[in-house]
Structures are given as structure tokens and as C-alpha cells.
C-alpha positions in Angstrom: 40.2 -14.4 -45.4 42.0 -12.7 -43.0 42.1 -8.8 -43.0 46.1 -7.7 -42.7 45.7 -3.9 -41.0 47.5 -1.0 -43.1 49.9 1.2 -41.2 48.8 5.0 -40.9 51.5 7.1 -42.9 53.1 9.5 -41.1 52.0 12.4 -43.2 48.4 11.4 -41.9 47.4 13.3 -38.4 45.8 11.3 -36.0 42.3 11.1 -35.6 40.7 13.2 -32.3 39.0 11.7 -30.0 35.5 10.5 -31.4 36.4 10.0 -34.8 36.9 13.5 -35.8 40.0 14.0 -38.0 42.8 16.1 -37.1 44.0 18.9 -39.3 47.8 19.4 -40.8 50.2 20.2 -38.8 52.7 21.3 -41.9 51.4 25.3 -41.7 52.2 25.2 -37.7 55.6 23.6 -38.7 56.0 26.7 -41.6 54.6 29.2 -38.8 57.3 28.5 -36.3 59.9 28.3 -39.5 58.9 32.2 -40.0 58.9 33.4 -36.3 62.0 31.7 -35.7 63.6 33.2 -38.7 62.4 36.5 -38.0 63.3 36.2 -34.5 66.5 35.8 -35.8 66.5 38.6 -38.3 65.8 40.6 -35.3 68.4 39.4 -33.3 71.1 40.5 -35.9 70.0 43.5 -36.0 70.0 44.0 -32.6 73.5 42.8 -32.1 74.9 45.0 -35.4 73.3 48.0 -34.0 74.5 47.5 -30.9 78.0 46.9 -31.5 77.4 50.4 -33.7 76.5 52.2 -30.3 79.2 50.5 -28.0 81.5 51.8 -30.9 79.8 55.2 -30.5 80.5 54.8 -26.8 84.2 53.9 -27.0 85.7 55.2 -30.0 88.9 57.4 -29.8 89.7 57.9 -33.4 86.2 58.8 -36.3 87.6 57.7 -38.9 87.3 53.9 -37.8 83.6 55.0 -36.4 82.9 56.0 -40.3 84.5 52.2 -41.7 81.5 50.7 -39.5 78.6 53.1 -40.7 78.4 52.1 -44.6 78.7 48.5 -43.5 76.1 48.3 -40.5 74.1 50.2 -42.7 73.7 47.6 -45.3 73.6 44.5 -43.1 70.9 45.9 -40.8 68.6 46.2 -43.9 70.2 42.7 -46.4 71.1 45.4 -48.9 74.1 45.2 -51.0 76.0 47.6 -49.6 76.6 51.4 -48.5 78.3 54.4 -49.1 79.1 57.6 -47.0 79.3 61.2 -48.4 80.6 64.0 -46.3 80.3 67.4 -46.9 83.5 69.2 -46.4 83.7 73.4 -44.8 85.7 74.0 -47.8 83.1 73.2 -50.1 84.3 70.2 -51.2 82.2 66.8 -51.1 84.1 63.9 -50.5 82.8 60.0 -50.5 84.2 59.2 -47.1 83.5 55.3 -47.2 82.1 52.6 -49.5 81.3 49.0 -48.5 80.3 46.3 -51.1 78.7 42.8 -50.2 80.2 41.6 -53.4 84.1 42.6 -53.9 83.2 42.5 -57.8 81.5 45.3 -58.0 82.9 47.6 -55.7 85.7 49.7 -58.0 82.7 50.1 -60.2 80.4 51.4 -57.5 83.3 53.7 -56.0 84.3 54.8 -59.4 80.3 56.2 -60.0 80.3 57.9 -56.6 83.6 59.5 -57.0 82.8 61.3 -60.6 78.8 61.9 -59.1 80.1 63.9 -56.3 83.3 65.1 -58.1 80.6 66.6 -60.9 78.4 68.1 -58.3 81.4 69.7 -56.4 82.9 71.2 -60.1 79.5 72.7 -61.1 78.5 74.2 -57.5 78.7 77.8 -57.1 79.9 77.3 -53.6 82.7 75.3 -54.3 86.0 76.5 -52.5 83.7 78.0 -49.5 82.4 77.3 -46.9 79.2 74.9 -47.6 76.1 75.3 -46.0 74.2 72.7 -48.0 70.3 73.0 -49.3 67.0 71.4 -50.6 68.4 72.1 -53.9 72.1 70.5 -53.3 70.9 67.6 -51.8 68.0 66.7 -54.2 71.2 67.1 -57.2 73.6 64.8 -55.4 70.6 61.8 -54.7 70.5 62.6 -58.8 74.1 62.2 -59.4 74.3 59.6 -57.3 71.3 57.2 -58.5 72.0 58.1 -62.1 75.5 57.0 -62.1 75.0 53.7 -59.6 72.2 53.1 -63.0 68.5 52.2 -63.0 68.9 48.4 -61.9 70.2 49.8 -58.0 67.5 49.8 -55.5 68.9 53.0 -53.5 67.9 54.9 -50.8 69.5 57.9 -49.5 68.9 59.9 -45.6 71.4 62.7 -44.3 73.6 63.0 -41.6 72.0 65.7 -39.1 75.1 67.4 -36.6 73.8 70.6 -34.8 70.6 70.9 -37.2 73.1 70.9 -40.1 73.3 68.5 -43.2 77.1 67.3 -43.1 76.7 64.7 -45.1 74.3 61.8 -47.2 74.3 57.9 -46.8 73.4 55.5 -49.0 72.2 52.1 -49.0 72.0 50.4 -52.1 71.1 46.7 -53.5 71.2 44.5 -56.9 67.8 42.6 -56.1 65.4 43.8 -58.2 62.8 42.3 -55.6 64.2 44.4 -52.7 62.2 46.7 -51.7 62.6 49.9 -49.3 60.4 49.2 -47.0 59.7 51.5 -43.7 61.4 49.3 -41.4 64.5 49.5 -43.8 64.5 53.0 -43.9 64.2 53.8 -39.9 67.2 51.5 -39.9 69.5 53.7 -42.6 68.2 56.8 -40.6 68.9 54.8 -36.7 72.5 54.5 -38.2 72.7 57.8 -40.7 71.7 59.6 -36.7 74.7 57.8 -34.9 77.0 59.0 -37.1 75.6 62.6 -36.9 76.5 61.8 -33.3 79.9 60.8 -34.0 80.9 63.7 -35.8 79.5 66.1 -33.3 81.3 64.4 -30.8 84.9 64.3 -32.4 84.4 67.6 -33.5 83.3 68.6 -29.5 86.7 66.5 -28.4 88.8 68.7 -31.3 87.3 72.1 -29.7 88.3 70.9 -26.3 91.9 69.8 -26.9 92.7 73.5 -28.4 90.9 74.8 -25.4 93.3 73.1 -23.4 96.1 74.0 -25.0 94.9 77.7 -24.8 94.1 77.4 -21.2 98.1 75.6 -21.0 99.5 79.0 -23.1 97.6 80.6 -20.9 99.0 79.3 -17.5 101.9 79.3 -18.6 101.3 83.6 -19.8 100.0 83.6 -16.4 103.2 82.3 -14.4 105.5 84.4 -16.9 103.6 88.0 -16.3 103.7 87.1 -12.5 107.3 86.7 -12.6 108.2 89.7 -14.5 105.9 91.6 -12.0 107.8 92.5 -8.8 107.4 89.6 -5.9 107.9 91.4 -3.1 108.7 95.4 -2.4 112.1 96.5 -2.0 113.4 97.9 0.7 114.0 101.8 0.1 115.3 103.6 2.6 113.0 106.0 4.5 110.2 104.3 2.4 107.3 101.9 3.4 105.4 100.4 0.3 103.0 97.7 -0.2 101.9 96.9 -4.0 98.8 94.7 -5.9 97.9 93.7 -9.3 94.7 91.7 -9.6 94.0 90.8 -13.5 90.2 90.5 -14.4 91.3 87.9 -16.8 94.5 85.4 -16.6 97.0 87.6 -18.2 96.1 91.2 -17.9 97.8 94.6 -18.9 98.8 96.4 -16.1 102.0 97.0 -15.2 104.1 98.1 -12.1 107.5 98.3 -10.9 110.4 99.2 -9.0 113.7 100.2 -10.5 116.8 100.9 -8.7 118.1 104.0 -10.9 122.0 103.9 -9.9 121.8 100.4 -9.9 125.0 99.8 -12.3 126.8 102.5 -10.0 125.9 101.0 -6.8 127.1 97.1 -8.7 130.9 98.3 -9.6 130.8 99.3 -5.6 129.9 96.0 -5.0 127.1 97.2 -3.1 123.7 96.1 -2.5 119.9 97.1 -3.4 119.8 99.0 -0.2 122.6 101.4 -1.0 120.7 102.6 -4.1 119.6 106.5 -3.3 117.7 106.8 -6.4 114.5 104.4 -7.2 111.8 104.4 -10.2 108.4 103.7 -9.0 106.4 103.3 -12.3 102.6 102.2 -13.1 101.2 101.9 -16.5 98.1 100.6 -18.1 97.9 99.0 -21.7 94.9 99.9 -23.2 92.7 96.5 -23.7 92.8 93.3 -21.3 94.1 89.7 -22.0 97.0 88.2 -23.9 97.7 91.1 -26.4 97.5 93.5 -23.7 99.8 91.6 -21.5 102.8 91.1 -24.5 102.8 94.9 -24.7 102.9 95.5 -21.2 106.0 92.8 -21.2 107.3 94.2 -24.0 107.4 98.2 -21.8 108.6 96.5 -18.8 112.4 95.3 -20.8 112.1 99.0 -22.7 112.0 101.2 -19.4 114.2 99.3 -17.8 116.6 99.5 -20.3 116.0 103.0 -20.5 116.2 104.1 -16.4 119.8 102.6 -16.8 120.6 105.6 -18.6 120.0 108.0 -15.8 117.5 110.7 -17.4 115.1 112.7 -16.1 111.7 111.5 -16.3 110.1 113.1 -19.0 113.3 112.7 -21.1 112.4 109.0 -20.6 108.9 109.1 -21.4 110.3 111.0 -24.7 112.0 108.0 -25.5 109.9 105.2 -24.3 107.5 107.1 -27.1 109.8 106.9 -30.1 110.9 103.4 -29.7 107.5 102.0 -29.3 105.6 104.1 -31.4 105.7 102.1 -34.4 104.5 98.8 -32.8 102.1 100.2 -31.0 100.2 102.2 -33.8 100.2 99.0 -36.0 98.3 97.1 -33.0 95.9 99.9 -32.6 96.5 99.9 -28.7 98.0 102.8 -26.2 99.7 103.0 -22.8 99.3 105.1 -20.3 102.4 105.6 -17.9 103.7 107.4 -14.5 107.1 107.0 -14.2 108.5 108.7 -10.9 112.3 108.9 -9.5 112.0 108.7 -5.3 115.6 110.4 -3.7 116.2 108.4 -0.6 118.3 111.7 0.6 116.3 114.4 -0.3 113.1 112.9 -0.1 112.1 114.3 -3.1 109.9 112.5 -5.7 110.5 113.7 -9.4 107.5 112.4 -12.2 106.2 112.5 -15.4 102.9 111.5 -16.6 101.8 110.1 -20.3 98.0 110.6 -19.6 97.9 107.6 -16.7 95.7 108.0 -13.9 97.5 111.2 -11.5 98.2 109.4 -8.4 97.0 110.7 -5.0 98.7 112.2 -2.1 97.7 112.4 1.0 99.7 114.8 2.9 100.3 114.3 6.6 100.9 117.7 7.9 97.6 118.9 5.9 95.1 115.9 5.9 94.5 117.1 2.3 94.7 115.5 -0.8 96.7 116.8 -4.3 97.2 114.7 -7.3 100.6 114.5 -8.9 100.2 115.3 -13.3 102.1 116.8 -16.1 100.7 117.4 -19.4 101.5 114.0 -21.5 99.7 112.5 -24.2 99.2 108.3 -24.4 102.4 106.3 -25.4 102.0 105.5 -28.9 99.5 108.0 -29.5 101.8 110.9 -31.3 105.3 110.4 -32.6 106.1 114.3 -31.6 104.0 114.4 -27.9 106.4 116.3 -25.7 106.6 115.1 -21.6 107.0 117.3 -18.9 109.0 117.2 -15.5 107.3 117.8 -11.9 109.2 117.4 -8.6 106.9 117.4 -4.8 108.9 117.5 -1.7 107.6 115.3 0.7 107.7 114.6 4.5 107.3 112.3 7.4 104.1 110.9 7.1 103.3 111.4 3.8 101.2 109.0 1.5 100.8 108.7 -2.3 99.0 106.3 -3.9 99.4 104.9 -7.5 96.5 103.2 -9.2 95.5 101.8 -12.5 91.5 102.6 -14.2 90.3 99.2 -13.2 90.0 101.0 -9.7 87.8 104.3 -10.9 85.8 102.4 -13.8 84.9 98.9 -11.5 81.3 98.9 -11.1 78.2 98.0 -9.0 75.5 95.6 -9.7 73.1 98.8 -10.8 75.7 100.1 -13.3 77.0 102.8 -11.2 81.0 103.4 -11.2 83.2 103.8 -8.2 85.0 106.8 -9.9 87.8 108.8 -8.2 85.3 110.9 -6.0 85.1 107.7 -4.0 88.1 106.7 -3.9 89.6 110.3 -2.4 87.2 109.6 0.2 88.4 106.2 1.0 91.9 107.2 0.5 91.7 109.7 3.4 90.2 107.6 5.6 92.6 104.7 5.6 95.6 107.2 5.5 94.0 108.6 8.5 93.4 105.3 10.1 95.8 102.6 9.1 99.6 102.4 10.2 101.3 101.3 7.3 101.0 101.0 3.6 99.9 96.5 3.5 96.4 97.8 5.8 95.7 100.9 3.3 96.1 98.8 0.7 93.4 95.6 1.9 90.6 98.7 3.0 90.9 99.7 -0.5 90.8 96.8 -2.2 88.0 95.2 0.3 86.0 99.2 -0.5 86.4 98.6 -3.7 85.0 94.5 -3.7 81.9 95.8 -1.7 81.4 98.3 -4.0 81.2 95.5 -7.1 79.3 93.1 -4.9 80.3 89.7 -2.8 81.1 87.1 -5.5 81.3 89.5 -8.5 84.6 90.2 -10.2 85.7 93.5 -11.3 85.5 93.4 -15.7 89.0 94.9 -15.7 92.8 94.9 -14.7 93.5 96.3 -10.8 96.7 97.8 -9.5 97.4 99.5 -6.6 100.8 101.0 -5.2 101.4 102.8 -1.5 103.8 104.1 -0.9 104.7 106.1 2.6 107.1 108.1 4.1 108.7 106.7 7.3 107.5 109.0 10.4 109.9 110.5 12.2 
């Protein structure tokens, strides 16, 4: 009888060499099934959270950053879905976003967030301020939030950290009642929950520095208006040399100086210029306080004395004035001003002043060498509705020097605390009047004393102004 061979069946490994018999290959086949599938798994995950930080990287607008967080969130981890919660300054907690795997249940899910955090935000003390939330606040709203999703949700809930704040809680939910929150899954949550702390802090960060722009534009644009209403350049007064500074410690600042022509409407209906004006105001003033409220009172004194000049009284008369108008304004901003006004006679060459508690300007007399200041009693602008002004007149001659300044000059101080104070700057005064030919050199030794004095590369903490002003030599 012949013997017919049977075929091996192909569920049967081959025999190794010397008759030993091979073992299954179907667990290496199921082994490679699971790291293929898990490299796979991983992969995703990889790709969802990276397209979650290139969206960190490039996103302009948060609220499309927040559609992506619920949703990576629950893909990353095979859940069901996700839900963000923010916590609002107001108080006020608000479910931001909501994603569902399964369209079906979604309204029912949104539905039990909204009255969870709408209950929580109705029975919290702090409700209608500003929220900084707690242990205690959190550990209610996981509460809220798991009892009203039910028993049969597999939830798991981490917080949004910004700036070692809570600002908000996301959640992860699924239907499965296999699922389980494992470590892994719960890194994930918190990998996202942390880049969307990150996203917040940024738009909030890119909010700050658009108004900061905006301030610094308001300011430039403060800036450019105060330099305009200062004077540009010095008149020419005849018989007079002059040279005049301001230097504001910050962008708009509150000192003020000018130069008025007093018969200036007289001198118009002549049809005459600048030049043939005999009579000239040469003010300084000081508003009490630095930056932009300082500089819209010192704008708003510059259009009142000028106004006020045009009417052709004497000085103190004008100070009397200047008082009553701004009184009112001034005492409702808690702020004061100190003024010199003076009235220079190109014919006489005599200088008539009043002083409302400003800094007495110095002269320097040429004939003498010595040094007298020009005051009147005077109390601050805005101080006293009832303060009275006095007049003083000085004759001066060939020679002769005065020199207006603001505070920022006396009270600018060294690196050791110490201030220059007026004792140093009579001294420096009468050297430079004694040494320098005209008013533009007096004025750089001064300011130069007064940078040394602070320090190279330090800036002065308030407002500088300085005025010469010199008689022509014969």
C-alpha cells in the first residue's frame, strides 16, 4: 500500500532543526498588534499636543485658543469629552467651552454645567467681587459639577494655574464605565489645563501692552503739545540778552515759562512788530506734582495769564486775579502753583515783579559782584481765595544778570542723598556771571553743575527750568 504524505497546516510551525518543535508564533503576531497600536496611540497624542502648542505659539485672538483646550483635552486621553470653567474678576464663574464626542448628549452636559456653576456663583459670598478663589471654592464646584454630570460620568477635574493663581477648572469626562483615570491620563489633562494657563497669561500680557502703548502714544503726543505751548526760541527784547531751558524728569512735566509781549495788541493796530513792544512779561511757575496732571494745569495757567497780561495791570493785580479764577479748580485737584510774574521796560530798564511763593530769582549785579534775590510776600496760587500780592520794581544796568529757576534745580540730588540747595547754586551763579559772556554759556555751566552734582547717567527726579536773562553792556 502506498503511503500518500499529509500536508503540514499552516497553523502548525515548523519543526527546528533536529526534530525539536517550534513554538506559536500567534503571541509574537498579538505582541507587535499592541506596540504597533500603542505606537500609534502615542503618535496621536503627539500630533494633538503639538498642534495645541503651535496654536499656543501663533494665536492672535484666546478665545479660539480656548475652542481647542476642552477638545484636545479629551482626545489626548479617549475620554468623552471636556469642559472649560473660568473664573471671572467680577466674581462671576462662567463655563467658557464644552466639547462632546457624541452631539447627543451635549445640551444635556452644557445644561448641568451651566446651573452647577450658576448655583455656586448665586450662593458665594464673593459673588459681584473680585474672586480670589480657594481650597474650599474649588473642592464645591468639582461637587457641583460631578453631582450634576451624575454618578455614571468618569470625571476628572485639574485647574488652570496663571501667575500662581486659580483662574479657572477643566474637566474631562467619559460614559465608559471601564475608563479609568489613569496617571498617564491625568498628566495629559494637566499638560493641556498648563497651556492654557499659558494662554491666558499671555493675552492678558498682550492686553497690558496695547494700553501701555496707547499711554506711551497720549503721552507723545502730551509731550509734542507742552513743547509747543512752551516758547521755541527767545524773543528779541531790546537791550536784553536771554537764553531759557525746561528739562522735564518725566515726558510731560509741570513747569512752566514764558515770554509775553505786554502792549502787544497796541503795538498790532500800529502794524508793528514783536520788536517794537517796550513792555515784556517774563514769567516762571511751578505746578506742584510732576507728570500729566501737573502738565494740564500748567497748560491750563499758560492761556489764563496770557489772557490776563492783555489787560495791562500791574503785576500783583494779576497774580490777584490769576488766584480767583483758578482757585476753584485748583483746590478740587488738591494741587498749587507757584508763580513769578515780572514786567521788563525796554526804556527804563526797569523790571517790575510779583511773587506767589515761587522760588525768588537771583541777581547778579554787575557793578557790585553781589547777589540779591527779587520776592514779595505771596502765598501759593490756589492756596487762599483772599491771599493778597504785592508789587516790587529793581532798576537795573549794563551788565546785569537775573536768573529765574524752578525747585527741580535746589531739591536735585546726589547719589549720597545730599541736595544741591540754593547755597550752591549762588556760588555757581557768580562764577559763570563772572566768567561767561552771554546768557546760552551761563545757562550750559549751570545745567552741566547741576548734572555733576546728580551723577553721570543719573537723571534729576523732578522738573528743571532755567531763565537768564542779561542786560546788554554798554
Amino acid at each position: 500500500m502506498t503511503t500518500v504524505p499529509v500536508p503540514r497546516q499552516p497553523s502548525q510551525s515548523p519543526d527546528l532543526p533536529g526534530g525539536t518543535p517550534a513554538p506559536d508564533i500567534t503571541p509574537v503576531f498579538a505582541l507587535k498588534e499592541l506596540v504597533s497600536r500603542l505606537n500609534r496611540e502615542h503618535n496621536k497624542v503627539q500630533d494633538l499636543l503639538s498642534s495645541l502648542g503651535f496654536a499656543l505659539r501663533s494665536f492672535t485672538n484666546l478665545n479660539q485658543f480656548l475652542e481647542l483646550t476642552p477638545l484636545i483635552a479629551s482626545r489626548v486621553t479617549d475620554a468623552d469629552g471636556g469642559a472649560l470653567i473660568l473664573f471671572r474678576p467680577n466674581g462671576q464663574l462662567r463655563l467658557e467651552r464644552i466639547h462632546c464626542q457624541d452631539g447627543h448628549n451635549c445640551q444635556t452636559i452644557r445644561k448641568a454645567l451651566e446651573t452647577a456653576t450658576l448655583q455656586l456663583t448665586a450662593s458665594s459670598p464673593t459673588a459681584g467681587t473680585a474672586l480670589v478663589p480657594s481650597a474650599d471654592l474649588t473642592a464645591a464646584l468639582d461637587y457641583q459639577v460631578n453631582r450634576h454630570l451624575g454618578a455614571d460620568v468618569q470625571m476628572f477635574g485639574t485647574a488652570i494655574l496663571s501667575k500662581n493663581e486659580e483662574r479657572g477648572r477643566l474637566y474631562v469626562f467619559s460614559y465608559d464605565p471601564n475608563y479609568e483615570w489613569t496617571e498617564t491620563r491625568q498628566k495629559l489633562v494637566r499638560l493641556v489645563a498648563d497651556q492654557t494657563a499659558v494662554a491666558i497669561a499671555t493675552d492678558e500680557l498682550t492686553v497690558e501692552l496695547r494700553k501701555k502703548e496707547r499711554l506711551d502714544r497720549e503721552l507723545e503726543i502730551g509731550e509734542e503739545i507742552q513743547r509747543q505751548l512752551l516758547p521755541r526760541q527767545c524773543p528779541q527784547i531790546e537791550g536784553l540778552e536771554l537764553a531759557a531751558r525746561c528739562k522735564n524728569a518725566n515726558r510731560v512735566g509741570g513747569d512752566y515759562y514764558d515770554f509775553i509781549p505786554v502792549n502787544y495788541d497796541q503795538v498790532r493796530a500800529r502794524k508793528g512788530t514783536l520788536s517794537n513792544c517796550n513792555r515784556w512779561s517774563i514769567t516762571i511757575g511751578d505746578v506742584m506734582g510732576k507728570g500729566v496732571p501737573a502738565g494740564l494745569i500748567m497748560t491750563m495757567l499758560r492761556g489764563m495769564l496770557r489772557a490776563e497780561v492783555l489787560n495791562g495791570h500791574q503785576p500783583s493785580r494779576i497774580l490777584q486775579h490769576l488766584n480767583h479764577v483758578m482757585y476753584a479748580d485748583l483746590e478740587n485737584s488738591n494741587r498749587f502753583v507757584t508763580l513769578f510774574y515780572s514786567e521788563y521796560n525796554t526804556e527804563t530798564q526797569v523790571l517790575s515783579y510779583s511773587n506767589a511763593a515761587h522760588n525768588p530769582p537771583l541777581l547778579w549785579q554787575a557793578a557790585t559782584g553781589k547777589i540779591t534775590r527779587l520776592d514779595t510776600l505771596g502765598m501759593l496760587i490756589g492756596l487762599d481765595v483772599d491771599t493778597q500780592y504785592f508789587d516790587a520794581q529793581v532798576q537795573l544796568a549794563p551788565g546785569d544778570t537775573i536768573i529765574y529757576f524752578t525747585d527741580g534745580f535746589t531739591d536735585a540730588a546726589s547719589p549720597n542723598g545730599d541736595r544741591y540747595d540754593e547755597e550752591n547754586l549762588v556760588k555757581d551763579v557768580e562764577y559763570a556771571c563772572q566768567t561767561y559772556g552771554n546768557p546760552q554759556e551761563i545757562l550750559e555751566y549751570l545745567f552741566g553743575q547741576v548734572q555733576q552734582f546728580v551723577g553721570a547717567g543719573r537723571d534729576a527726579t523732578d522738573d528743571m527750568t532755567l531763565i537768564v536773562m542779561r542786560v546788554k553792556p554798554n
